[in-house]
N, C-alpha and C positions, 0 to 999 in steps of 0.2 A: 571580729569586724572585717580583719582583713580578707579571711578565706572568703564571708559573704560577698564582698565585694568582689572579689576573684572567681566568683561565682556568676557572678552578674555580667562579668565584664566575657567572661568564657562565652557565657548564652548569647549573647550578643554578637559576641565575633563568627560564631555558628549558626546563626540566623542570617550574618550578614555575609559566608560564605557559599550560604545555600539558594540565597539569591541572585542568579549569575542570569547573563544577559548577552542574548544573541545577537547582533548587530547583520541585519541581512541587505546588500547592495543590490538590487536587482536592474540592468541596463538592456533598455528595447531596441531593438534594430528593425526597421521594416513595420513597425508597428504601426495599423491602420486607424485603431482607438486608443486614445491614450487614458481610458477606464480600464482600470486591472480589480478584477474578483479577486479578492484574499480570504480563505479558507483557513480560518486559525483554530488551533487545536483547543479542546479540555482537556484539562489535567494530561498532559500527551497526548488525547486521542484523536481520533476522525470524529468532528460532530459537526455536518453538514449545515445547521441550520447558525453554525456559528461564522457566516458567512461578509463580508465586510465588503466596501466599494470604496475605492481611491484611485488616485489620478499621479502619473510620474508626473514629473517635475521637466522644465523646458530644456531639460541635457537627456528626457525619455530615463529618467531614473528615478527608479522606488525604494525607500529607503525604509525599513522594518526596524522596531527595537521589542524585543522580543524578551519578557522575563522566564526563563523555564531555567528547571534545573533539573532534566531530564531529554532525551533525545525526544524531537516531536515532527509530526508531520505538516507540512505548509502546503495548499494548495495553488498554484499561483494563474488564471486565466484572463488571456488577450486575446483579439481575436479572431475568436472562438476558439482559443486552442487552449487547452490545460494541461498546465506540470507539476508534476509531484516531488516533492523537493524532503529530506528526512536534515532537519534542522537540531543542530549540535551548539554548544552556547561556545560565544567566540565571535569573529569576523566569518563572515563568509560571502564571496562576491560572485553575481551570476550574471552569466550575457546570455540572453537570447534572441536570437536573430530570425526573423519574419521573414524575412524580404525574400527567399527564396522560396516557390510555388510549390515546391515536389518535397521540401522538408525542412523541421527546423532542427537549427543546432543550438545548442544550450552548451556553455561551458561553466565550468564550476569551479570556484575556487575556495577552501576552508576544509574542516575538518571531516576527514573522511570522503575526501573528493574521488579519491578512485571507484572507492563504490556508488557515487550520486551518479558520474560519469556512468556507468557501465547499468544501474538502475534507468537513467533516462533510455535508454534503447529499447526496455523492454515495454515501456511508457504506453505505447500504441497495440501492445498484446492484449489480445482478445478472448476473455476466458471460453464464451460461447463458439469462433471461429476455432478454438482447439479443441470442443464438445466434437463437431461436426466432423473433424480428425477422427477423432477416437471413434464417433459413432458407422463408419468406414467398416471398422474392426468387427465379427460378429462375437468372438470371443468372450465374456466379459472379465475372465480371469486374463486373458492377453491384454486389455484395456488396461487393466489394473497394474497390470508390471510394466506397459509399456509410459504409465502418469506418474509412477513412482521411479524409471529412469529417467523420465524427462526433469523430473524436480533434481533429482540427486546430480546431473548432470549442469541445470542451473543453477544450482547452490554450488558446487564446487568451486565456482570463479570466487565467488566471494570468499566460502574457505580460504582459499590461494591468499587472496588478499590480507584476510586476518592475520594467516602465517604469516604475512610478507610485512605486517605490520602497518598495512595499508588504510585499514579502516578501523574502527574502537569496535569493542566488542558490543556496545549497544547498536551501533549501526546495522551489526550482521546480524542481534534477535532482531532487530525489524525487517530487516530485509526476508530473514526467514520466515519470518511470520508473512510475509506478504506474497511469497512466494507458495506455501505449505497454503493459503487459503483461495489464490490463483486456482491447483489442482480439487484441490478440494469443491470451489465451485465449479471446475468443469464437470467433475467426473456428476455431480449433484446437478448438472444440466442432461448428463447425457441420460442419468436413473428418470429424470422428470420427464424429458424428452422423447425417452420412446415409454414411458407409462401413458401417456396422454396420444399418443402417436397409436398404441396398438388398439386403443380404445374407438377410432373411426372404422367406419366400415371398407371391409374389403385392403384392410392392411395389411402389409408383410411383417409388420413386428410381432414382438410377443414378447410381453413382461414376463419374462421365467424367475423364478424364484435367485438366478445369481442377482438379478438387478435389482430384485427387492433387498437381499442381503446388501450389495454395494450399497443400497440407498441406505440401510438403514446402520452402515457401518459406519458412514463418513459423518452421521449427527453424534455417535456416540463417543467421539473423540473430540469433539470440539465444544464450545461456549462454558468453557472454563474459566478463561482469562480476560477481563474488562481491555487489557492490553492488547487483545486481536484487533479492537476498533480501528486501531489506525490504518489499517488494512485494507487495499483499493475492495474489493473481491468481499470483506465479512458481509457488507448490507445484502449483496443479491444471495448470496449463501442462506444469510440468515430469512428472505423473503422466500426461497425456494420451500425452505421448512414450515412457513408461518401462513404460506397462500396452499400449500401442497400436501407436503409431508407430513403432517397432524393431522390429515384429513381424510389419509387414505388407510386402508388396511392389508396389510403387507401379510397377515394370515395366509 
């Protein structure tokens, strides 16, 4: 009788350790509506249609209680402007401040703040305006090394951090996952972009057989892991393949 019960009491206490809770303070400055889009995750992921509407409070402050017991993505928009926030269970307190024209600043306080900090910068990067970069290049093996230092060179901050014991090591699979699918959409813009490009008349492109390979290299690594969803960059990745890439004949 007793073990059952010490059984009982065990499940219990592991049920009620696995349910942990985020507590997210979010404070507006400059803020011209005081309706905030909240974008909350499934089961950790990106799922856009799970989208919410709320209103801070007369101190311009929104207050979240969040059940997860796993690192998740928050989207948070004022306006018009949207930030992407990677939510860890615990306290976490964030300012951001409107009131300047040319840009905002978000400061972040809670777990794994070095990396949220140093993630919000990249915030306003643009996978198609790095397409346009690369497509510069005529190379497509030069393309290729030069998305694959640009990543390794943006992942190493965060590396640093990990060592430095800066951010939890869930932080940095998300981060890298959002980062790995950033490249991964450019380079899938740039195979779409001159395949549709060489196809008008009287164009200087030319779909050569390396763009076909790029295209067809960058789907056969990826939609493995329901875990990529959280990821700014998986939806246009995965529309590039679902409107395009299935459609064509790379023969």
């Amino acid at each position: 009788m007793k073990k059952y019960l010490f059984a009982i009491l065990l499940a219990l206490f592991s049920k009620i350790a696995s349910a942990q809770t985020a507590v997210v303070e979010i404070k507006f400055i400059g803020a011209k509506d005081k309706n905030v889009a909240v974008l909350l995750p499934v089961d950790g992921t990106y799922f856009y249609p799970n989208r919410i509407q709320k209103e801070f409070d007369k101190d311009s402050v929104l207050t979240l209680n969040l059940k997860i017991d796993q690192i998740c993505r928050v989207d948070i928009t004022n306006s018009k402007k949207n930030h992407v926030f990677y939510i860890e269970p615990g306290k976490s307190s964030i300012t951001i401040d409107l009131s300047k024209k040319n840009q905002n600043f978000v400061d972040f306080v809670g777990p794994s703040a070095a990396g949220q900090l140093l993630a919000t910068k990249r915030a306003n990067k643009y996978y198609d305006d790095q397409a346009m970069t690369y497509r510069k290049i005529a190379n497509v093996a030069e393309i290729i090394e030069l998305a694959k230092a640009d990543e390794a060179k943006e992942l190493k901050a965060y590396q640093e951090l990990l060592e430095q014991h800066q951010i939890s090591n869930a932080f940095y699979v998300q981060i890298q996952k959002e980062i790995k699918y950033f490249y991964l959409a450019t380079l899938g813009f740039v195979a779409t972009d001159v395949y549709f490009s060489a196809k008008k008349p009287n164009s200087k492109d030319k779909f050569t057989k390396e763009y076909a390979d790029l295209w067809d290299g960058i789907y056969k690594q990826s939609f493995s892991d329901k875990n990529d969803l959280i990821t700014t960059h998986y939806y246009d990745f995965a529309r590039y393949y679902a409107d395009s890439y299935v459609d064509v004949d790379l023969q």
